[in-house]
C-alpha positions in Angstrom: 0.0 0.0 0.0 1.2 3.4 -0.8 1.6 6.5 1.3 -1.4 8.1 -0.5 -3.7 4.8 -0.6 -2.4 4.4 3.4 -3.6 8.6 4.4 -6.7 8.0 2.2 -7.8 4.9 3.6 -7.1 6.4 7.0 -9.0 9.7 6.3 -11.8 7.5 5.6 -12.1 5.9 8.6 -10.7 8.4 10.8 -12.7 10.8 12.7 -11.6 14.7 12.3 -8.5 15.4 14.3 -8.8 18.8 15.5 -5.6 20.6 17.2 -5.7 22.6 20.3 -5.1 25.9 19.9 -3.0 25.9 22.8 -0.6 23.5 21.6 2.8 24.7 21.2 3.9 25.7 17.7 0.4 25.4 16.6 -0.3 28.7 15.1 3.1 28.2 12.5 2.5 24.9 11.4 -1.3 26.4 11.0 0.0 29.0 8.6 2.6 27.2 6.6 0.7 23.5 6.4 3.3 23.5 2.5 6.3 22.9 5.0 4.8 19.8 6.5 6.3 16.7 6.2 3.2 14.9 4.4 2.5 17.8 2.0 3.5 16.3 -1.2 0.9 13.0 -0.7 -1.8 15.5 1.4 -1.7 17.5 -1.8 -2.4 15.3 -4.2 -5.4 13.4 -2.6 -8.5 14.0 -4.6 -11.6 15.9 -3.3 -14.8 16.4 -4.2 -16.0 19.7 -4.8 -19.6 20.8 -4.2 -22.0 24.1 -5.4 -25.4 23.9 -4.9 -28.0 26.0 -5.8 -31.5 25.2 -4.5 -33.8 24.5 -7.6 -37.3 23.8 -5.8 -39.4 23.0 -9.0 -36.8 20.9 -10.6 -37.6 17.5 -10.8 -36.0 14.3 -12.3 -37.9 14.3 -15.6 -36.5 18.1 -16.2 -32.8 16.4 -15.5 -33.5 14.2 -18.5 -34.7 16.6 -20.8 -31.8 19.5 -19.9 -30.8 20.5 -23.5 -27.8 22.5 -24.5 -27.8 26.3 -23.3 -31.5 26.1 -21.9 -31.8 28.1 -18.5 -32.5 26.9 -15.5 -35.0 29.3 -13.1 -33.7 29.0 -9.5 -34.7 30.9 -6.2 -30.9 32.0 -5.4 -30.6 35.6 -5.9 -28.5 36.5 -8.8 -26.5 39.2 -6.0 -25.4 36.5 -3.7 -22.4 34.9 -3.4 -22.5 30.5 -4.0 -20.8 28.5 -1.3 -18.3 25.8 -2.0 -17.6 23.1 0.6 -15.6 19.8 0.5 -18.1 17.3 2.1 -19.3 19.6 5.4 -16.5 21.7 5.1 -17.5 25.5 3.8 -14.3 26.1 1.4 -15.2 29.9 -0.1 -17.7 31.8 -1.9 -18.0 31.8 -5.5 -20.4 33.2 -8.6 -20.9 31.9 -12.3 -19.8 34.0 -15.2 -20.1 33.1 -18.8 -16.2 32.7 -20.4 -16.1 31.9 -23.9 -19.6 30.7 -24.2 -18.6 28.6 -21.1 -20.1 28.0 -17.5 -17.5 29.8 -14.8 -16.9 29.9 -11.4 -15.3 32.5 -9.9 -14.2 32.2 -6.6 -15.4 36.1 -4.5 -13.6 35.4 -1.2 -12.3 32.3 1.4 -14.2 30.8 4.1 
């Protein structure tokens, strides 16, 4: 088993270690996490990365019939920001942009 299978299958079953503030050291490992040890696997473990906007009339058949460049009504107001979480975890804000006749998301500001 690799380094990166070993943390992943770990991270799996492992509940959410959370450091005391009061630890020694704490605050400079918090701000340069880059210089730890387990950086190079930590960094290449792949996330999954979540937007959701509430679409209360949207149903399963409209899913099926979605065609290319049809609009989509949602109640989300067009001036808020979108939030972006990994799993529970609030990530940043974000808002869509057309780029190129593309879909974007920008990212506004950090959690």
């Amino acid at each position: 088993m690799t380094d990166t299978e070993l943390i992943a299958a770990e991270a799996e079953n492992a509940l959410p270690v959370v450091p005391r503030v009061t630890e020694p050291g704490f605050a400079e490992r918090a701000e340069r996490i880059e210089e730890h040890t387990l950086w190079p696997v930590l960094s290449r473990l792949p996330v999954v990365l979540t937007v959701r906007i509430p679409l209360s009339a949207f149903k399963v058949r409209d899913l099926l019939q979605l065609q290319q460049g049809q609009l989509i009504r949602s109640d989300w107001s067009t001036t808020e920001d979108i939030p972006v979480k990994i799993g529970r975890v609030q990530l940043a804000w974000s808002e869509f942009e057309v780029v190129d006749e593309c879909m974007a998301m920008r990212l506004t500001r950090l959690a």
